[in-house]
C-alpha positions as CSV (number, residue, x, y, z in Angstrom):
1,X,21.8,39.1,30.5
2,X,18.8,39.7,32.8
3,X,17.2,35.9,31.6
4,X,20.4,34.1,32.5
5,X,21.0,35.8,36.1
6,X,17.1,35.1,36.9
7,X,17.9,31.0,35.9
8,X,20.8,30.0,38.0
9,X,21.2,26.7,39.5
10,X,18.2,24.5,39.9
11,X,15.8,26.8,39.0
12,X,17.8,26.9,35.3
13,X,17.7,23.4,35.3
14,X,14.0,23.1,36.2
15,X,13.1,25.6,33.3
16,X,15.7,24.2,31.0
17,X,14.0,20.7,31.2
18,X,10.5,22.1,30.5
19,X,11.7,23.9,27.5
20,X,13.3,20.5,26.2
21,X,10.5,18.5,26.9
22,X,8.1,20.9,25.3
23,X,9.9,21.0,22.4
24,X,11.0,17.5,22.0
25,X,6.8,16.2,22.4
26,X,5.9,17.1,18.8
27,X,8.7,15.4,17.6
28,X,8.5,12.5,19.6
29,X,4.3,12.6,18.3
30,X,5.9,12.3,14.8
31,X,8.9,9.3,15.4
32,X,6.2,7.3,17.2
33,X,3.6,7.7,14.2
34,X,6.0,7.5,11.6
35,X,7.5,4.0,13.0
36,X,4.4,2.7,14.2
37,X,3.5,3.2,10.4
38,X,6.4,1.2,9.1
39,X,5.8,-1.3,12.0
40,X,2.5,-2.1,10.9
41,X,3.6,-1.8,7.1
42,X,6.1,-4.4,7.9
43,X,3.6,-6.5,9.8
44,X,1.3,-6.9,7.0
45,X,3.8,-7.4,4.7
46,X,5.5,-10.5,6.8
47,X,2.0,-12.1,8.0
48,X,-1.1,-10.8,6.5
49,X,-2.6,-12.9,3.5
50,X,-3.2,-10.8,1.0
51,X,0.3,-8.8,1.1
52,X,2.9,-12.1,2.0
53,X,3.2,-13.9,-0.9
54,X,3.8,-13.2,-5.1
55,X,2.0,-10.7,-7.2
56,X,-0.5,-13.4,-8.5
57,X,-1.7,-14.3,-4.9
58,X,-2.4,-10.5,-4.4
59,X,-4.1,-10.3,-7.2
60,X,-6.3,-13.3,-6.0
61,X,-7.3,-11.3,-2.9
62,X,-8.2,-8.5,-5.0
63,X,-10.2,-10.7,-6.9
64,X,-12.4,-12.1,-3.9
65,X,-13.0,-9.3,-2.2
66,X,-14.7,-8.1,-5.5
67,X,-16.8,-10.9,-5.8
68,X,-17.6,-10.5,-1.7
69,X,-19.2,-6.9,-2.4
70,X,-20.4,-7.2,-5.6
71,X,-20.3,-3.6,-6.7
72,X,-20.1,-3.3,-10.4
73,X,-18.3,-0.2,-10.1
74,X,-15.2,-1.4,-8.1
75,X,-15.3,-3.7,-11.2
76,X,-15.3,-1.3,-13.5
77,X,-12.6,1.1,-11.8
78,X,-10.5,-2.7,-11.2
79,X,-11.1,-3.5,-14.9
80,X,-10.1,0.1,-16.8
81,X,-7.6,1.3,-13.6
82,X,-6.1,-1.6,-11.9
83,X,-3.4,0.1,-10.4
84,X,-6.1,2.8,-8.6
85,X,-8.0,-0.2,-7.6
86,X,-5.1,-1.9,-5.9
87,X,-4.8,1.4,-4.1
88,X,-8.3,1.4,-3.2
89,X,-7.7,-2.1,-2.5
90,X,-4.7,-1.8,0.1
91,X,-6.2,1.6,2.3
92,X,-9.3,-0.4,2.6
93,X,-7.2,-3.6,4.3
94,X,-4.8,-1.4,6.0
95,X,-8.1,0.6,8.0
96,X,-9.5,-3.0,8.7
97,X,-6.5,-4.2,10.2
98,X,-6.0,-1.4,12.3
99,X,-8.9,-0.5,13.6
100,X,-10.8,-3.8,13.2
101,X,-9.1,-7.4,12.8
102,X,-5.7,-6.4,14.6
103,X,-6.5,-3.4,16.2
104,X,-5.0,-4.6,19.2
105,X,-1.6,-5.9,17.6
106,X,-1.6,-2.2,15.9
107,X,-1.9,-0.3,19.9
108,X,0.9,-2.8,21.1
109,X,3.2,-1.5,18.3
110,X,2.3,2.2,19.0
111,X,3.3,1.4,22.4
112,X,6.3,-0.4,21.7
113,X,7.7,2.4,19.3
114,X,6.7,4.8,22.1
115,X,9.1,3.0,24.7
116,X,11.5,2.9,22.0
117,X,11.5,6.9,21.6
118,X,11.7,7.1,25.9
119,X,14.5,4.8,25.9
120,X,16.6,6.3,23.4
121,X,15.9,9.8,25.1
122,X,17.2,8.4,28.4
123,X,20.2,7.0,26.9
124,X,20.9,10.1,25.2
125,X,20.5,11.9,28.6
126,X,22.9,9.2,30.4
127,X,25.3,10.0,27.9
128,X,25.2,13.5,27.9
129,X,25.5,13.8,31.3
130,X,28.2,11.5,31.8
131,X,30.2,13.5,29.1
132,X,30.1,16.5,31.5
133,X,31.0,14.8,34.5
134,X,34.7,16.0,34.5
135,X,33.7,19.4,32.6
136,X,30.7,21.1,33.4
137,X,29.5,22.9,29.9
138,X,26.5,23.2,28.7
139,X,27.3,23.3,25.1
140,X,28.6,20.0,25.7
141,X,26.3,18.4,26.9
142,X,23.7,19.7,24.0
143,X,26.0,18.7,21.5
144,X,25.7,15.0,23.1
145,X,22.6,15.1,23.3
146,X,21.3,16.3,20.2
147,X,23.7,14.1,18.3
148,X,22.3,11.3,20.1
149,X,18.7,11.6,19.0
150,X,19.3,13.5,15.8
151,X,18.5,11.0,12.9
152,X,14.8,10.2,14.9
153,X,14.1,13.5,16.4
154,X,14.3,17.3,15.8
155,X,15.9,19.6,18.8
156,X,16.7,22.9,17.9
157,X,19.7,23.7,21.0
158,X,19.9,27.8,19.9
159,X,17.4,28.0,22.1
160,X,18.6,26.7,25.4
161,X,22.5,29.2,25.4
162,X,21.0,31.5,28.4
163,X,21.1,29.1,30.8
164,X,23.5,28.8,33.9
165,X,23.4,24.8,35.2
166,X,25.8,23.6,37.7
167,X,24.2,20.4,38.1
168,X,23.6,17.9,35.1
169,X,22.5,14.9,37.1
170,X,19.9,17.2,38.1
171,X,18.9,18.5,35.0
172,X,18.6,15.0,33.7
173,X,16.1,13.9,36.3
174,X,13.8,17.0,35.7
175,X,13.7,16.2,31.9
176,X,13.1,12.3,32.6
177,X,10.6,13.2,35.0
178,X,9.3,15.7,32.4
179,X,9.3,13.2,29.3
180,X,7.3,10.5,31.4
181,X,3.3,12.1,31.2
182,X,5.1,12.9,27.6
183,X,5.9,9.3,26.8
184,X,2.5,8.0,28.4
185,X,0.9,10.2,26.4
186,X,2.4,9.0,23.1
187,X,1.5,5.2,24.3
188,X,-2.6,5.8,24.7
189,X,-2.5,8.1,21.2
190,X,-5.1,7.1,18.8
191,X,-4.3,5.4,15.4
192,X,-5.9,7.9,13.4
193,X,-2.9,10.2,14.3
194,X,-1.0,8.7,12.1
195,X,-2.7,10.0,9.0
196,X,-1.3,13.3,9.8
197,X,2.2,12.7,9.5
198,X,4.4,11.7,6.2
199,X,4.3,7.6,6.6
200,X,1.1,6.1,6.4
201,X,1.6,2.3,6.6
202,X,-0.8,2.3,3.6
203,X,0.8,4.9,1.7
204,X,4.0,2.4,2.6
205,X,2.6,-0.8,1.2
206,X,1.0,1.0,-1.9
207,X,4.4,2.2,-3.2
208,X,6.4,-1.5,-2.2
209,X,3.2,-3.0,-3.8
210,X,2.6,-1.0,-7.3
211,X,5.9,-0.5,-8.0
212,X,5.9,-3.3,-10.7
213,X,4.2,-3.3,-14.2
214,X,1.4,-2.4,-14.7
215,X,0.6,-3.3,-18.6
216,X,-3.1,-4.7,-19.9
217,X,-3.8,-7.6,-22.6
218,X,-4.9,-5.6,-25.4
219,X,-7.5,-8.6,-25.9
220,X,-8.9,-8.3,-22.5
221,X,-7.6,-6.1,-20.4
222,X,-5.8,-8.2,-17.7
223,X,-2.4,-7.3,-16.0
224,X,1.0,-8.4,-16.7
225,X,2.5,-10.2,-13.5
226,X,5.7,-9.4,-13.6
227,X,7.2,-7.7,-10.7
228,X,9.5,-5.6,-12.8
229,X,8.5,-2.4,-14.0
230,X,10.3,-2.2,-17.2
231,X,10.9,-5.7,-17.9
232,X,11.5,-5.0,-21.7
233,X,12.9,-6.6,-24.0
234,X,10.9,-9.9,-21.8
235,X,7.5,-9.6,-23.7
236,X,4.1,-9.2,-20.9
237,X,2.4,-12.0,-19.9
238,X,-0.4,-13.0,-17.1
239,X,-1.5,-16.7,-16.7
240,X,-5.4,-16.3,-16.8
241,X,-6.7,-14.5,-19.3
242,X,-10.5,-13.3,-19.8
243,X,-13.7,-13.2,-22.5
244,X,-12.6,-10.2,-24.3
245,X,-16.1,-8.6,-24.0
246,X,-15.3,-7.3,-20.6
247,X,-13.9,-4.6,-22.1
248,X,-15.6,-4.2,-24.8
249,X,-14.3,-6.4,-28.0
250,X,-17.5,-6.5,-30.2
251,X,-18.0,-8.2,-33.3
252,X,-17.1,-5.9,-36.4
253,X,-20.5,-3.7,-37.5
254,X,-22.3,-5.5,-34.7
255,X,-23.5,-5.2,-30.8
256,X,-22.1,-8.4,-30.1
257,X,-19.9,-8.7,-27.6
258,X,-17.4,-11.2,-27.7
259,X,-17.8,-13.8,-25.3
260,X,-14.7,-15.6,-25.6
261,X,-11.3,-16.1,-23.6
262,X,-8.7,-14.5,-26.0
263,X,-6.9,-17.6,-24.7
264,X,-9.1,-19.6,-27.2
265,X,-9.4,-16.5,-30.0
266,X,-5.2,-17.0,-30.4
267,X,-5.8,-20.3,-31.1
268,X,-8.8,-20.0,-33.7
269,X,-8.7,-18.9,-37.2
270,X,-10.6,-15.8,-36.8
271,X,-9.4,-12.3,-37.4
272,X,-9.6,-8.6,-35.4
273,X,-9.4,-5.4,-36.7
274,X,-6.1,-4.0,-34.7
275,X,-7.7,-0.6,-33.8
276,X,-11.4,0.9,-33.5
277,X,-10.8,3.2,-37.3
278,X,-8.3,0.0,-38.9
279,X,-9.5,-1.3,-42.6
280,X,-7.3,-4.2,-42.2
281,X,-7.8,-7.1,-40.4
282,X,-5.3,-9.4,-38.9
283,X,-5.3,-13.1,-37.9
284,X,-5.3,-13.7,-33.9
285,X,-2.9,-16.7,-34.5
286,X,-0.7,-13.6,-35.8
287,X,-1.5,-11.7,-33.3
288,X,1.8,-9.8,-32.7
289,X,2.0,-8.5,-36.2
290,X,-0.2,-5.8,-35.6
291,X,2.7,-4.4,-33.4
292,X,2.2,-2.0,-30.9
293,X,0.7,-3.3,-28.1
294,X,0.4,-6.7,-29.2
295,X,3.7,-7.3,-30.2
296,X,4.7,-7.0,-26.5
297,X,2.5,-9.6,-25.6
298,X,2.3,-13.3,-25.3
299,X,-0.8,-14.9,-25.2
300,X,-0.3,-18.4,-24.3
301,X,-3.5,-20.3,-26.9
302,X,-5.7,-22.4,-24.8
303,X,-5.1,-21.4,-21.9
304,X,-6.7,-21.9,-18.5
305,X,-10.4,-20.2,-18.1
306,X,-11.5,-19.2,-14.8
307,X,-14.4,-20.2,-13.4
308,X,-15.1,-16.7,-12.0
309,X,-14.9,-14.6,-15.2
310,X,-17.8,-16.9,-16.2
311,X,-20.1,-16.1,-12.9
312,X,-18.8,-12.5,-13.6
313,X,-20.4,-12.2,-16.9
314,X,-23.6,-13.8,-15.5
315,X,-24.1,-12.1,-12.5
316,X,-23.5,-8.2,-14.6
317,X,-24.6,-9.1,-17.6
318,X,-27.0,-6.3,-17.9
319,X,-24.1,-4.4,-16.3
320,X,-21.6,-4.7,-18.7
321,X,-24.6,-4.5,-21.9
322,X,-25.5,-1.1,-20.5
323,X,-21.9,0.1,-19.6
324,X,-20.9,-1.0,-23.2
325,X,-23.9,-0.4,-25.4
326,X,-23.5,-3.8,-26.5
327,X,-25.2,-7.1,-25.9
328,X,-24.6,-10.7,-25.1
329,X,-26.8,-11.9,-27.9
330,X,-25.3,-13.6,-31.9
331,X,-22.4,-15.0,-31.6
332,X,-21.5,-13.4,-27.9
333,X,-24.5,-15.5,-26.2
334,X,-23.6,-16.5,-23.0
335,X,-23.1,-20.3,-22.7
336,X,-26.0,-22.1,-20.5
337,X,-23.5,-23.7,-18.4
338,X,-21.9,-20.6,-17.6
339,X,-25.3,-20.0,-15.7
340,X,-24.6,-22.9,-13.1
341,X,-21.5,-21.2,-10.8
342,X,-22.4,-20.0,-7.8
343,X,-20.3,-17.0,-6.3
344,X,-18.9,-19.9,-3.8
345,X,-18.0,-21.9,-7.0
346,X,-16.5,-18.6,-8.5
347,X,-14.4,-17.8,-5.0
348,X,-13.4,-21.2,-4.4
349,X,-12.1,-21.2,-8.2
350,X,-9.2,-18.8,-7.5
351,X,-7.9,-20.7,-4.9
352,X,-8.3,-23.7,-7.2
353,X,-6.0,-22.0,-9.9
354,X,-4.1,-19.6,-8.3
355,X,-2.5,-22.6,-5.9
356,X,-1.8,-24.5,-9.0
């Protein structure tokens, strides 16, 4: 074996600990990304606003930041794909709060992961080397070593057989002394690194986040708020309904869109036609004998009426009349008072009713 009579001694263990640390710095770039992701994940879920509390105080913070930008298409992709909007929703807070509002907090956890990773490599290499003390083998020590760090790091030992080393304590110093520029490196990386790896803390937060149901109000298209998935045989639900016009409800043969809270329609003695091509009507006190859909649902009559569907409907009126074809006019006129709330008003109104 020409290569193992050239590395003898310390000259082995000098080349042996560059080939570890070489090989070991990708995977230490991963572990640090991928915990720093869970880290910050875990972060946002414990202390930031939006992500601490239940699904409804979520969905208030959805809510708000629509109103903040007021872009009628994050409306419409919120009103007909609310789980793709709560994705939107989450990457957009995560990038703030990493590179913006907590950047800071996010480089301290990089760095803490980082020391983590260096101090679980030099306990691995203390216990390696101890292992050896009374019999000198280097498939020994390996075998310590790479058990040590196995379930956080990836170290292929196949390639370090050729090598002759008669003194570990040695050997453990060079790959310390190796891993340090390694380690400091890993401390000033930037946060964007961790987009390349499997966990994004986004990615995170978007699967512990959705994973709950996702069902509409046939009426008016708002979500059920229960946390469970598949909650069946317990019927769908939300607390705060909307004017069924958002999504398009229209009186029968007309352009009028229906202005009112499907809250109130429940409670009235009108009747809807159960799908688009149905020749039979049904009465919205009955609602959940057109089965389907509606029979999963319960539509508490009179309920609460936010505020900020109102200022919604005022402020994209012409919005919603071109994205429907429809109008507000008949029977879907908008109510003069609606016309008083302010986006303030409107903000201020989820906090009002979601706190309740």
């Amino acid at each position: 074996m020409i290569f193992r009579s050239f590395c003898k001694g310390s000259s082995s263990a000098v080349v042996l600990a560059k080939l570890i640390c070489e090989q070991l710095k990708a995977s230490m770039t991963k572990a640090v990304c991928n915990s720093t992701a869970i880290s910050i994940a875990g972060e946002m879920r414990d202390n930031y606003p939006a992500f601490k509390e239940s699904r409804l105080n979520l969905e208030k913070y959805v809510l708000k930041s629509l109103a903040e930008k007021e872009d009628f298409d994050s409306y419409v992709t919120y009103i007909r794909n609310p789980k793709k909007h709560l994705k939107n929703f989450i990457k957009e807070e995560v990038k703030k709060y990493i590179f913006t509002t907590h950047k800071q907090k996010a480089v301290s956890l990089l760095q803490k992961n980082a020391d983590n990773i260096s101090n679980q490599l030099n306990c691995a290499l203390s216990k390696a080397t101890e292992k050896v003390k009374e019999n000198e083998n280097l498939k020994v020590w390996m075998e310590e070593f790479v058990g040590s760090i196995k379930n956080d790091l990836t170290f292929d030992a196949a390639c370090c057989q050729e090598f002759d080393i008669n003194n570990y304590e040695f050997l453990k110093e060079e790959i310390e002394k190796g891993l340090a520029p390694i380690v400091k490196e890993m401390k000033n990386l930037s946060l964007k690194k961790m987009h390349h790896f499997r966990l994004k803390p986004d990615q995170i937060l978007i699967d512990q986040l959705s994973n709950c149901c996702w069902e509409t109000c046939p009426f008016c298209g708002a979500v059920c708020t229960n946390t469970v998935k598949d909650h069946s045989p317990e019927k769908h639900c939300v607390p705060y309904h909307r004017p069924s016009g958002i999504i398009g409800w229209h009186g029968s043969g007309t352009v009028e869109l229906v202005i009112d809270f499907c809250t109130t329609l429940v409670a009235s003695d009108r009747k809807f036609y159960p799908l688009s091509d149905s020749d039979y009507t049904v009465p919205y006190k009955q609602y959940q004998t057109a089965g389907g859909k509606y029979a999963e649902w319960v539509v508490t009559p009179a309920g609460s009426k936010l505020i900020y569907w109102k200022w919604f409907i005022c402020r994209f009126k012409e919005e919603l009349e071109k994205y429907h074809n429809m109008k507000f006019v008949g029977h879907g006129d908008i109510p003069s008072d609606w016309r008083k709330y302010t986006k303030k008003e409107a903000i201020e109104s989820l906090d009002e009713m979601f706190n309740m």
